[in-house]
Every structure is written in structure tokens, then in C-alpha cells.
C-alpha positions as CSV (number, residue, x, y, z in Angstrom):
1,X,30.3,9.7,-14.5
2,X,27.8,11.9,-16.5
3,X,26.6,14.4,-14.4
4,X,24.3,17.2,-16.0
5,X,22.3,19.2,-13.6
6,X,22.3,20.3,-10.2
7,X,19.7,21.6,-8.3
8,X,21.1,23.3,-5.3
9,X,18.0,23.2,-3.0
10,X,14.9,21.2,-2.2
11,X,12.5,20.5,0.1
12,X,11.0,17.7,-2.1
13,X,12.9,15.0,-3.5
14,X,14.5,14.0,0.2
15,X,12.1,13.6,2.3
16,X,12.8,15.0,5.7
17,X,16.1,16.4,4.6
18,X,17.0,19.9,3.2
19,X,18.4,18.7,0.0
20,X,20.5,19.1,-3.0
21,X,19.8,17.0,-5.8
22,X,22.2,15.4,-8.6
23,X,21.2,14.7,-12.3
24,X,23.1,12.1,-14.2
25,X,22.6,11.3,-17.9
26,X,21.1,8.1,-19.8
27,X,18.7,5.6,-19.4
28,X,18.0,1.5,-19.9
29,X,14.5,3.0,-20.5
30,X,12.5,5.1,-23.0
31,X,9.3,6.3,-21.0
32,X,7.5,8.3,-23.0
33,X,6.5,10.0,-20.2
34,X,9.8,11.0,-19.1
35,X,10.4,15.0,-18.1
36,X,13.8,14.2,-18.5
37,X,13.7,13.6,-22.7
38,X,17.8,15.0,-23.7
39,X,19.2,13.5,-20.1
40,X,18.1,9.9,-21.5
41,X,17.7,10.7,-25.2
42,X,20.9,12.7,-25.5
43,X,23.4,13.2,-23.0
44,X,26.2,13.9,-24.7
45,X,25.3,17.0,-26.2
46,X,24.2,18.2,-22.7
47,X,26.8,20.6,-20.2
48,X,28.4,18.2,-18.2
49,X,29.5,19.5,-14.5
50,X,32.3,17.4,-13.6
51,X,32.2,15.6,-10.1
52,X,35.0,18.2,-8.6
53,X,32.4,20.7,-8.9
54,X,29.7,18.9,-7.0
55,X,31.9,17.9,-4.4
56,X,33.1,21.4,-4.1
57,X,30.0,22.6,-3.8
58,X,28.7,20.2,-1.4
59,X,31.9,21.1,1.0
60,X,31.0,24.6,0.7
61,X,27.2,24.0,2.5
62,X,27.9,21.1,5.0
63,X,25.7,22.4,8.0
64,X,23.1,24.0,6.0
65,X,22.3,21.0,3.5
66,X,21.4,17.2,5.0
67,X,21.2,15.5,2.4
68,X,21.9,14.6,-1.6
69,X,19.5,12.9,-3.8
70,X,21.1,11.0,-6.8
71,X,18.8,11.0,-9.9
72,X,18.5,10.6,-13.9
73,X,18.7,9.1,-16.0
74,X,19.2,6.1,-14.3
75,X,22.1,6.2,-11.6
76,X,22.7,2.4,-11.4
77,X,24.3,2.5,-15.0
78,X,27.2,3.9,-13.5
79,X,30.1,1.8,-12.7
80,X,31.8,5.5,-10.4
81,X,28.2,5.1,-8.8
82,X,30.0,4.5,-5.6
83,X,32.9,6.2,-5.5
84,X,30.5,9.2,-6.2
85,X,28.4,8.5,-2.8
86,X,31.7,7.6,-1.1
87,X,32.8,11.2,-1.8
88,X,29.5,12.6,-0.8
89,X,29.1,10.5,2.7
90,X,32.8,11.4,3.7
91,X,31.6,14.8,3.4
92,X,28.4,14.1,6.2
93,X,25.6,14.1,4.0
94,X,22.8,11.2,3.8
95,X,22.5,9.8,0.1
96,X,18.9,9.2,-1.3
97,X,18.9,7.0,-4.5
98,X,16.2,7.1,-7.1
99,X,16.3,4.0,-9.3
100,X,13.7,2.0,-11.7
101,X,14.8,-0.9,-10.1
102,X,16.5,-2.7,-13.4
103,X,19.9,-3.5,-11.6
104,X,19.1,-5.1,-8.3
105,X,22.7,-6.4,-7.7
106,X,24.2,-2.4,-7.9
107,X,21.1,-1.6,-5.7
108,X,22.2,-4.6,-3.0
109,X,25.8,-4.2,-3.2
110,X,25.3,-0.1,-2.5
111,X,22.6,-0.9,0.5
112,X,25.1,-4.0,1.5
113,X,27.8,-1.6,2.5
114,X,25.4,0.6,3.8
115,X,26.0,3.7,1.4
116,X,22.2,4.9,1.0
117,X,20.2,6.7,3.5
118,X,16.8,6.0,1.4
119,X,15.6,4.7,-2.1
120,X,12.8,5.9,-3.6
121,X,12.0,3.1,-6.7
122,X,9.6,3.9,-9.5
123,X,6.5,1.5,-10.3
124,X,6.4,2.2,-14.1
125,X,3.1,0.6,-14.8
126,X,2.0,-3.2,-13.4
127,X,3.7,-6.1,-14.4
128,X,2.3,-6.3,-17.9
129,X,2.2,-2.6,-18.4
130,X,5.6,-2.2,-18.2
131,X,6.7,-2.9,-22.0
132,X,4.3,0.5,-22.8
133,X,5.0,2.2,-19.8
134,X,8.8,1.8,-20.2
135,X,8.8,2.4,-24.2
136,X,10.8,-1.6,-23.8
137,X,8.2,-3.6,-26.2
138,X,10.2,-6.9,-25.0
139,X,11.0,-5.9,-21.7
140,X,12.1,-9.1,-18.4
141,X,10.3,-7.7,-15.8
142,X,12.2,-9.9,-13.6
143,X,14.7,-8.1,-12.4
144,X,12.4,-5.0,-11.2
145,X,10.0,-7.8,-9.3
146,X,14.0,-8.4,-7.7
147,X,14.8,-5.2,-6.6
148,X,10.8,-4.6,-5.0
149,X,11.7,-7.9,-3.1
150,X,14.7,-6.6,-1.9
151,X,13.3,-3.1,-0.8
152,X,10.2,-4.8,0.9
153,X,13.0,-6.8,3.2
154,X,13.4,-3.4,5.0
155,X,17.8,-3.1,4.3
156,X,16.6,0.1,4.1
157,X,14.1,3.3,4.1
158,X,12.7,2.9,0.9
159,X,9.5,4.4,-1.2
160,X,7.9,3.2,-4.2
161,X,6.0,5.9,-6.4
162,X,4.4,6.1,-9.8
163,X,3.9,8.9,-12.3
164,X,0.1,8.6,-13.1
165,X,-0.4,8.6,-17.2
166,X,-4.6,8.8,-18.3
167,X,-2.9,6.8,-21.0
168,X,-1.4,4.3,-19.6
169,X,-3.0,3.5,-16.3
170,X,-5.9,2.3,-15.2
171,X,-8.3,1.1,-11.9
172,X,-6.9,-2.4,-12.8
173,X,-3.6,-1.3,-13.2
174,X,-3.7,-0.2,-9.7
175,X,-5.8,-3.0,-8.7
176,X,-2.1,-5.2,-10.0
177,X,0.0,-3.0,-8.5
178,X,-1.9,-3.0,-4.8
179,X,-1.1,-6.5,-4.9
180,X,2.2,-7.4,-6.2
181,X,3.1,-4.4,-3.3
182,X,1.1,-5.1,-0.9
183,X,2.2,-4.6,2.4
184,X,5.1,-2.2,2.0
185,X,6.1,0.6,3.9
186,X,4.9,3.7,1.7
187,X,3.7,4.2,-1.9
188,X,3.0,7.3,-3.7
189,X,0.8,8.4,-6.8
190,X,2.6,11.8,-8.7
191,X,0.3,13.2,-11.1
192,X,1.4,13.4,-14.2
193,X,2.4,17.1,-15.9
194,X,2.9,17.6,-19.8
195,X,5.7,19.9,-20.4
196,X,7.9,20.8,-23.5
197,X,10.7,18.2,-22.3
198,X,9.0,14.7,-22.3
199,X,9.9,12.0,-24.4
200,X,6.4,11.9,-26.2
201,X,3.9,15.0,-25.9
202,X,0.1,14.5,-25.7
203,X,-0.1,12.7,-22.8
204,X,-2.4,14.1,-19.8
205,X,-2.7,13.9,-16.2
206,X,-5.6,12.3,-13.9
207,X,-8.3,14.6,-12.1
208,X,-7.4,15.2,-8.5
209,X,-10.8,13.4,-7.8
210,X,-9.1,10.2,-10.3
211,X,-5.9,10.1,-8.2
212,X,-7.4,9.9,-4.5
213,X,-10.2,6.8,-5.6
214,X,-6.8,5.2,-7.2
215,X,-5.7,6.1,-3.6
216,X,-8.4,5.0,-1.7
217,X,-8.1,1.7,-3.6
218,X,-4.5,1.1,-2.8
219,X,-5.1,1.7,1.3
220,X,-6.8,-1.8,1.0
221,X,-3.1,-3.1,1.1
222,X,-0.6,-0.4,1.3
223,X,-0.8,1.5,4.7
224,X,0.7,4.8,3.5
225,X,-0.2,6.0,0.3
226,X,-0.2,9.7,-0.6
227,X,-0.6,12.2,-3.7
228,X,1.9,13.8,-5.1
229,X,1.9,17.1,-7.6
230,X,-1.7,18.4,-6.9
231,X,-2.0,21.7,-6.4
């Protein structure tokens, strides 16, 4: 297990829960998007905290935290995945997992023994926008269309969100993605920040004014769909 940051408190990346929120290292993606560049890029050469530490941690603010969030990297590459949450639920907390969806069957056998509290699933680009948006040129999309399957079933609370690229989205990409998710239970545009830590500079974010017609265009089939890093 590769953890490499910790962020003690949040009010953000749970939602409804007073959080702390887990990093773990590496990627089956290359977003060149991605705010978290050395996590995917090059985890090995990044401090590692070891799981005793979390844990220990964790034990030290049951009844002031809620809940953990378990991020990347991508967490389902993991093969301690659950013996991780395991540790954390023993000690009261609710697990949120963020995932891009690549390994359904980790993400079915977790929810199958009812070890997540929430998933919140990234919707890279549309279907076909996913080799670009995912820096995979030959990228099976198949396995992501599993995993949003499986979420829209309702196993559990779940959230799909996408980090909106001027670059790399589009009214029709959002006119694709309205449909292939139509109908499920909350969807969420996060506007995209450049910052000295992504993958590939240059890239640049959506006018508020952008964002809410994208919005507006999605409430045609999604019932809940909100902005997210507007100021």
C-alpha cells in the first residue's frame, strides 16, 4: 500500500461528513490534467506514511472525524485496498471511495461486502473523448461503461463528477455524457484550475457563465447537477 499524503480535515471531499482524506500513489491513467502529476508520475520518490500512522491517527480523532475519503492515484490498484478500509471501518468511520471506474470487479466486490459508504466516479471526457482525456491513445472504454452501470443500480450512494478542460470538452461532449448518464442520482461539473503540479501545463478552465449553460444542458436528464470550484 502506497500511501503519500494525508490531509487531516475537510469539509469537501465527503460530502456531509467532517473528513480526513487519504492519498495513495500511481495511476492506470495519464490525464494531462491531473493536479496530482508525482503521485501518478512518480511515487516512489515521494514520502510514503506507512498505514500504522493513518490508523493511528484516525484512532486518535474518532468522535470528532466521520468519515475517510480514499483517493490518488487510483485506489482500486491496490490489492491491501481492503484490508486498508477494514482497518478504518473497525475504527467507526464511513469510507468514501474515489475511483475512475477502470476496475469494476474491485469496485463490486468492495460495495458486495458492504465496505464503502459513498463513491464518487470521475467521467473523464465522453465515450470517445476518453483516449485524450485519459492521455490512453488506445484506451477499452468498456470497463468504465461497467462500473457507471453498476453505480446507476443504486448498491450504493454514489456521484459522478467531471473536471471541465476548455481543451478537451465541449457542448457535445456534454450533450454524450447527458445521455450515456442519464438518469442518475447526482452529477457534478469541477472547474478546472492550472497549477504548477499537473501533468501537462497550459490548459485553462471554463467561464463560470460556460459551466452553468453545460449545467443547464445536463438538467434535461440528470436531476442534480451542481458546479464545483467557482469562486
Amino acid at each position: 500500500m502506497s500511501i503519500h499524503g494525508l490531509n487531516k480535515l475537510t469539509l469537501l471531499d465527503f460530502p456531509g461528513k467532517v473528513a480526513a482524506t487519504i492519498f495513495l500513489g500511481n495511476c492506470n491513467f495519464r490525464c494531462p490534467f491531473c493536479h496530482n502529476r508525482d503521485l501518478v508520475l512518480d511515487p516512489e520518490n515521494q514520502p510514503v506514511i506507512y498505514a500504522e500512522e493513518i490508523l493511528a491517527f484516525l484512532k486518535k480523532r474518532q468522535g470528532i472525524l466521520d468519515g475517510v475519503c480514499i483517493t490518488g492515484g487510483e485506489p482500486t490498484l491496490y490489492s491491501g485496498l481492503e484490508s486498508l478500509i477494514r482497518q478504518i471501518r473497525n475504527l467507526g468511520f464511513a469510507v468514501k471511495l474515489d475511483t475512475n471506474g477502470y476496475r469494476p470487479a474491485i469496485v463490486k466486490d468492495l460495495v458486495s461486502k458492504n465496505l464503502l459508504d459513498m463513491i464518487a466516479m470521475d467521467i473523464k471526457s465522453s465515450p470517445e473523448g476518453y483516449p485524450q482525456a485519459t492521455g490512453i491513445r488506445h484506451l477499452d472504454t468498456d470497463p468504465i461503461r461497467e462500473t457507471v452501470r453498476f453505480l446507476m443500480e443504486g448498491h450504493v450512494p454514489y456521484e459522478f463528477r467531471t473536471t471541465v478542460v476548455k481543451e478537451l470538452h465541449s457542448q457535445s461532449t456534454f450533450e454524450t455524457i447527458g445521455q450515456w448518464i442519464s438518469g442518475c442520482s447526482a452529477y457534478y461539473l469541477q472547474a478546472y484550475k492550472d497549477s504548477d503540479t499537473v501533468i501537462h501545463r497550459g490548459f485553462h478552465s471554463n467561464t463560470k457563465e460556460e459551466l452553468e449553460e453545460y449545467r443547464q444542458l445536463l438538467l434535461k436528464t440528470i436531476p442534480v447537477v451542481g458546479i464545483r470550484g467557482i469562486d
